[in-house]
C-alpha positions in Angstrom: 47.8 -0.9 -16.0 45.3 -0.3 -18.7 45.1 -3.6 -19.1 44.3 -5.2 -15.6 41.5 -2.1 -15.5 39.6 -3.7 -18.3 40.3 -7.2 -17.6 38.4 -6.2 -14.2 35.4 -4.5 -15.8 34.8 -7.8 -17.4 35.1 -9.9 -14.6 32.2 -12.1 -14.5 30.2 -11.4 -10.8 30.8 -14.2 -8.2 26.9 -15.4 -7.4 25.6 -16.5 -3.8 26.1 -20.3 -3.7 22.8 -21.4 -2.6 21.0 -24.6 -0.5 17.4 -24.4 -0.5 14.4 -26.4 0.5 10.2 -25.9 0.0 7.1 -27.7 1.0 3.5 -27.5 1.2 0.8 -29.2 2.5 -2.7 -28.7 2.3 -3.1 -29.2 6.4 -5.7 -30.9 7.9 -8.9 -28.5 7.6 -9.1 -27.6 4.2 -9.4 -29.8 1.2 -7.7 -28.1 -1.4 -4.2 -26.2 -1.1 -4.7 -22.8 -2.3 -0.6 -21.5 -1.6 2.1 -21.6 -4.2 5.7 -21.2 -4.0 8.9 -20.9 -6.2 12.2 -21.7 -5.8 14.5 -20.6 -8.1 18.3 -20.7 -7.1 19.7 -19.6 -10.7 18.0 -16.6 -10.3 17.9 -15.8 -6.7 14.4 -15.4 -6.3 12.3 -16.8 -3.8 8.1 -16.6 -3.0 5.2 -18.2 -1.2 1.9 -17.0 -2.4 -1.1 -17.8 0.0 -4.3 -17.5 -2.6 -7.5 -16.9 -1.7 -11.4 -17.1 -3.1 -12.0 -21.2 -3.1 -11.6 -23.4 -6.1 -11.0 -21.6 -9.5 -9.8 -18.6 -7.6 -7.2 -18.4 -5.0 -5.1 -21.3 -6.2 -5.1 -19.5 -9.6 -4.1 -16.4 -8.1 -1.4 -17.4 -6.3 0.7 -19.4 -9.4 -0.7 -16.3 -11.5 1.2 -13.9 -9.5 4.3 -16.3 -8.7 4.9 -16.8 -12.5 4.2 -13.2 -13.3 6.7 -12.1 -11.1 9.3 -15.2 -12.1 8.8 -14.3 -16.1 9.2 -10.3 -15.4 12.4 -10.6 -13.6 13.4 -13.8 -15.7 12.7 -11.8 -19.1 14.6 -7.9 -17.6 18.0 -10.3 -16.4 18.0 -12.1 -20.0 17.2 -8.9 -21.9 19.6 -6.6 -19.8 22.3 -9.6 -18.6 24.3 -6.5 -16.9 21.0 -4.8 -14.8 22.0 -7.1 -12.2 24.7 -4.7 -11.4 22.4 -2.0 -11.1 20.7 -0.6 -7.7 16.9 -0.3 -9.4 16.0 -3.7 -7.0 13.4 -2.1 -5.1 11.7 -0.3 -8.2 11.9 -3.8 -10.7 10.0 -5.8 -7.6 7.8 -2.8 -7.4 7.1 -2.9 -11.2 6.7 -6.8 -11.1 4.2 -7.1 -8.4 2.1 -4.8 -10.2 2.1 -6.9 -13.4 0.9 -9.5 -11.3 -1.7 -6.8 -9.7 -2.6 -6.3 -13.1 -3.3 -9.6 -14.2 -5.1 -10.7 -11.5 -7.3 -7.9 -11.1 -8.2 -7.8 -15.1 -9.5 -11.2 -14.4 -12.0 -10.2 -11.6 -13.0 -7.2 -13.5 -14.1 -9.6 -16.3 -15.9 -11.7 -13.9 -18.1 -8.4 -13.0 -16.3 -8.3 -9.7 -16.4 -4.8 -7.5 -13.2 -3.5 -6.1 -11.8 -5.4 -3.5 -13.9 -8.0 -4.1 -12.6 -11.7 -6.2 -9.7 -13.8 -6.2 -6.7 -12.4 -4.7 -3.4 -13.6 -3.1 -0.2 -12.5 -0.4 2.9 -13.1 -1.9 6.4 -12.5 0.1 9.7 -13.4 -1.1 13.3 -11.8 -1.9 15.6 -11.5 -4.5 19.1 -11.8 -3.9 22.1 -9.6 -5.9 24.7 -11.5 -5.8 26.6 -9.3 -8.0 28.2 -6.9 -5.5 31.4 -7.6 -5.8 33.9 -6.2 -3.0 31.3 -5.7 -0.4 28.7 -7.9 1.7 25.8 -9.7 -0.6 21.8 -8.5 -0.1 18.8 -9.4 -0.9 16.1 -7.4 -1.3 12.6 -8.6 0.1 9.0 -8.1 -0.8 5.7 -8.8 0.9 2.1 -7.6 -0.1 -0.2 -9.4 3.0 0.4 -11.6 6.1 2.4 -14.4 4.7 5.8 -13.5 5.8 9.9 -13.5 5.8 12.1 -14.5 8.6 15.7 -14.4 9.3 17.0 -17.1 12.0 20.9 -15.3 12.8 22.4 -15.9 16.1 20.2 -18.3 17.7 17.4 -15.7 16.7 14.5 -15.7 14.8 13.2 -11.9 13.7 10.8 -11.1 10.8 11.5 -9.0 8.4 8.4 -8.7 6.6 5.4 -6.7 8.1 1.6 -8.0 8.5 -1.0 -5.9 6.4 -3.5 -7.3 8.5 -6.3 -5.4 10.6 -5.1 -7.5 13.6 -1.6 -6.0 13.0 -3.2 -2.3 12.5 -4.6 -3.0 15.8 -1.4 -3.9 17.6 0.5 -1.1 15.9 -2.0 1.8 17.2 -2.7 0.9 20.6 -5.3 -1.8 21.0 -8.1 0.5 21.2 -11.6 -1.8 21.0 -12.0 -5.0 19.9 -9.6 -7.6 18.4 -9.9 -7.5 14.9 -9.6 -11.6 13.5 -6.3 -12.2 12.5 -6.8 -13.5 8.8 -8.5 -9.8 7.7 -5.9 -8.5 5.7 -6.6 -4.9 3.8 -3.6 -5.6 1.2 -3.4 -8.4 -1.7 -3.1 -9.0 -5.0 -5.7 -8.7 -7.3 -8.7 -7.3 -5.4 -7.9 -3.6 -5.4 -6.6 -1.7 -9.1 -3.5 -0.4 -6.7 -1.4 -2.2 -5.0 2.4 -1.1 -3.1 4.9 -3.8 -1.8 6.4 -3.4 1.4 10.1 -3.8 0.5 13.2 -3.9 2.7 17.5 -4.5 1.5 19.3 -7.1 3.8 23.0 -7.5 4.4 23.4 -11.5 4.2 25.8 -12.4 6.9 27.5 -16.5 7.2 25.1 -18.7 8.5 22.1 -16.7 7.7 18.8 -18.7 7.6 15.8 -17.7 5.8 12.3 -18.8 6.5 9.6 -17.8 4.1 5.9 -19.0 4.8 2.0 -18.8 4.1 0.3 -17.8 7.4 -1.1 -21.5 7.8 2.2 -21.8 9.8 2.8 -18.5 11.7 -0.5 -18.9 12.5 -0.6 -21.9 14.2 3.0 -21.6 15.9 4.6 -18.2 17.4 7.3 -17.0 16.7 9.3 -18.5 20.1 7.9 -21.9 18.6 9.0 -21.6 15.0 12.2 -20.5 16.4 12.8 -23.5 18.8 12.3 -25.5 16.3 15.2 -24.6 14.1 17.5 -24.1 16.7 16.7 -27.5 17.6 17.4 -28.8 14.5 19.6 -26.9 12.6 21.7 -29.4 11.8 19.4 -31.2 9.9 18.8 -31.3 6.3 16.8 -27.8 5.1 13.8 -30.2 3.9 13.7 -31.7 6.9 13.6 -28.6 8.8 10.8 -27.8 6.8 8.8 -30.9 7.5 9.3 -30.4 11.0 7.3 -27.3 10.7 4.7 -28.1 9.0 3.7 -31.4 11.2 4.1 -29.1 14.1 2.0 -26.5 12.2 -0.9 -29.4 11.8 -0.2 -30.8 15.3 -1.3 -27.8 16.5 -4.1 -27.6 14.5 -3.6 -27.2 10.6 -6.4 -24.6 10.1 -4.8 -23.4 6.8 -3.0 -24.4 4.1 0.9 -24.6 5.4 4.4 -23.7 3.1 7.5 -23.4 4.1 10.7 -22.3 1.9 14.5 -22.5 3.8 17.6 -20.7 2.2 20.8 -21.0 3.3 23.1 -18.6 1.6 26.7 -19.2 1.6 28.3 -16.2 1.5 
């Protein structure tokens, strides 16, 4: 009895098998493509940064932040192998982001840059545990701005992440005056000293899809369109889903830089 007690405390975790996909494309107004994304399957962490502040600035801050974040959680899970069993998700992302805060705003301090004003960037991703053995896999998800996180389940596309836009603001308390222009976001990396994730835990049911993206799609298509789309063609390839996007993205315009990153969990 001892035995198989002990045996089980050393069982090695059964991870999230994984297919995922990621493209960008600089669209068809803008010369240079300011977003960033990382797809790391090994690790279970996903992002899409969207940078901004032209050349030398927002496509800096967006692979700034994205490799912070990477080499934070990348460095706690090689340090502390067995953290991954832990239930600190929400607080490591928290503490990660910040880093990257941290970086970025250091740098526009040293340019003599006031607060809120120099390079910046959105990032939104998750991180999955797939280390709950016994019970239904999550994954954790982060967002500071408007690029955002879907879930397509049941025919269904619903986002997960919330817009920290003035245009959202507006929605959210009632319309009152004007329409604020959608791209005004009041939360980012690196402009202000303080920055707070918004961060949400997700059960991961079968045939889950996940859709993460810079606003250069969402954008351009609603959600009813993004969501046609994949039902339309979610029996092809997860790369070509994603070019499908984007070439309706710039179809319809291409405004903005456009990325897309699909995961497919199977759980």
């Amino acid at each position: 009895m001892l035995k198989q007690f002990f045996d089980k405390l050393t069982l090695k975790p059964d991870p999230v098998r994984l297919y995922s996909a990621g493209l960008s494309d600089t669209g068809r107004r803008r010369k240079l493509n300011e977003d960033n994304y990382l797809i790391d399957e090994s690790l279970g962490l996903f992002i899409v940064a969207d940078g901004m502040g032209g050349h030398d600035a927002g496509e800096v801050a967006s692979k700034l932040a994205i490799e912070t974040i990477f080499n934070f959680i990348k460095k706690l899970t090689t340090d502390h192998p067995h953290n991954k069993a832990f239930s600190q998700f929400n607080s490591v992302l928290q503490d990660a982001i910040e880093e990257a805060n941290n970086q970025a705003h250091c740098y526009n301090i040293a340019k003599g840059l006031s607060e809120g004003r120099g390079m910046g960037t959105t990032v939104t991703g998750f991180w999955i545990d797939a280390y709950r053995n016994g019970s239904k896999k999550q994954l954790h998800t982060f967002n500071v701005g408007d690029s955002r996180t879907y879930r397509f389940a049941d025919k269904k596309l619903q986002q997960l992440s919330t817009d920290h836009s003035h245009y959202q603001l507006w929605l959210d308390t009632g319309k009152a005056g004007d329409a604020p222009k959608h791209n005004i976001i009041y939360k980012a990396i690196g402009p202000w000293r303080r920055i707070v994730a918004e961060q949400q835990t997700i059960d991961i049911n079968k045939n889950d899809l996940f859709l993460l993206c810079s606003d250069g799609l969402c954008d351009m298509l609603s959600n009813p369109e993004i969501e046609q789309l994949i039902l339309e063609h979610k029996r092809d390839s997860l790369n070509s889903i994603a070019q499908i996007l984007i070439d309706a993205a710039n179809n319809a315009g291409g405004k903005d830089n456009i990325t897309v990153v699909l995961v497919k969990p199977e759980v």
